[in-house]
C-alpha positions in Angstrom: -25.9 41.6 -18.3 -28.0 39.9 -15.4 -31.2 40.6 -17.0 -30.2 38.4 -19.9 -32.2 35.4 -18.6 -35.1 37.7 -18.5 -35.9 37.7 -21.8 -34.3 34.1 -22.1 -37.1 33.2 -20.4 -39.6 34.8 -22.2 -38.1 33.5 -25.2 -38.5 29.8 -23.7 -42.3 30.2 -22.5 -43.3 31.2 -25.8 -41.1 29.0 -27.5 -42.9 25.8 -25.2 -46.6 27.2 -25.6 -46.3 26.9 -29.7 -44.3 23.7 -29.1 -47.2 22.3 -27.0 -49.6 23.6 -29.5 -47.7 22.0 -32.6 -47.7 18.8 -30.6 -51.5 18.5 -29.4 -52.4 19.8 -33.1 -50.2 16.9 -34.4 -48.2 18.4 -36.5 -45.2 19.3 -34.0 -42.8 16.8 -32.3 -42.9 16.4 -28.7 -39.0 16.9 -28.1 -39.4 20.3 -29.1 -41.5 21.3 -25.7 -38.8 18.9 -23.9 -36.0 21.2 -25.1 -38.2 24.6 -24.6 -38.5 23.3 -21.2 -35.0 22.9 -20.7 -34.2 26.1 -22.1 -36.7 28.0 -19.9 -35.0 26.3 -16.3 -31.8 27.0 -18.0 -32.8 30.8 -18.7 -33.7 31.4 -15.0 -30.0 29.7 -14.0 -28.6 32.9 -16.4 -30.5 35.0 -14.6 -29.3 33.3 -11.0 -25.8 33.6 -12.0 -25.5 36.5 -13.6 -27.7 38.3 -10.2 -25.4 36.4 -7.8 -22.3 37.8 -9.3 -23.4 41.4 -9.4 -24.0 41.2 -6.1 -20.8 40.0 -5.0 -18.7 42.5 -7.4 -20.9 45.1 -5.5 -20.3 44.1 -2.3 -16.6 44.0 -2.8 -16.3 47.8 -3.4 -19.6 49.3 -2.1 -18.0 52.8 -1.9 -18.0 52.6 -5.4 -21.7 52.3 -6.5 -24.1 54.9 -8.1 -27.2 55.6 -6.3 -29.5 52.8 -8.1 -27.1 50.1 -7.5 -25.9 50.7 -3.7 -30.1 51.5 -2.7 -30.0 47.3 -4.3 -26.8 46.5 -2.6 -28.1 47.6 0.9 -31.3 46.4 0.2 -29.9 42.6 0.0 -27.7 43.5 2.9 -30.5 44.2 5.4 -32.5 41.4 4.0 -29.8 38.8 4.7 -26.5 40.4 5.2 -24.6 36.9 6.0 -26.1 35.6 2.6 -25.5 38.6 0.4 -21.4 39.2 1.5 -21.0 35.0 1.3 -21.9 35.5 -2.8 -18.7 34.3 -5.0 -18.2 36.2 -8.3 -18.5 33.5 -11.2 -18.3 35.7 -14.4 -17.0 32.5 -16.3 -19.5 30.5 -15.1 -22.3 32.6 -15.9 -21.2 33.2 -19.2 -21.2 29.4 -20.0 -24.4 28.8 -19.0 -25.4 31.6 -21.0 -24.0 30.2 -24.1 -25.3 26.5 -23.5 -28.9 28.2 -22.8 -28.2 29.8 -26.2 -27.4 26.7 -27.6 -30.1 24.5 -26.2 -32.9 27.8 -27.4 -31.2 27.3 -31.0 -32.0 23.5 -30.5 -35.3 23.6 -29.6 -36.2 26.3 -32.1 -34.5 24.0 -35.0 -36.2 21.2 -33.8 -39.9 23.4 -33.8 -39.2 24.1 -37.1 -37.7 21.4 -38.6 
């Protein structure tokens, strides 16, 4: 689920390049790029919370890991090991701001085309 803001983001640069366009052409409403903005710094936040917790649920049980996910898990270790082991889990939080993210994408789309 951590790659979710991935194509959030996507979603939310596309979303502001048609907004802009609408809006210089005249026929779109600034507020729309406003909220495609918002959407797109929102999207990387998903991404940023769903990554942190990952990384903390691996690096509670390392033993645990396939060989994909543990070559990541030591790879953040040796980069910054004090960093990567102080990570907290925050599965509810990520999953909120993944659903106001949603909501603000849904907003800015209505208000594109509307």
């Amino acid at each position: 689920m951590r790659w979710l803001g991935i194509p959030l983001l996507a979603l939310g640069a596309l979303g502001l390049v048609a907004a802009l366009a609408l809006a210089i052409e005249g026929s779109g409403r600034w507020s729309a790029a406003l909220l495609y903005v918002g959407a797109s710094g929102l999207s990387l936040a998903v991404f940023g919370t769903h990554n942190d917790t990952a990384l903390a649920l691996m690096a509670r049980r390392p033993e645990e890991l396939s060989g994909d996910a543990r070559a990541e898990l030591d790879h953040e270790l040796s980069r910054d090991k004090g960093a990567a082991l102080a990570l907290k889990a925050t599965p509810k939080t990520a999953w909120a701001i993944t659903v106001v993210a949603l909501l603000l994408h849904s907003a800015a789309l209505a208000r594109l085309l509307l």
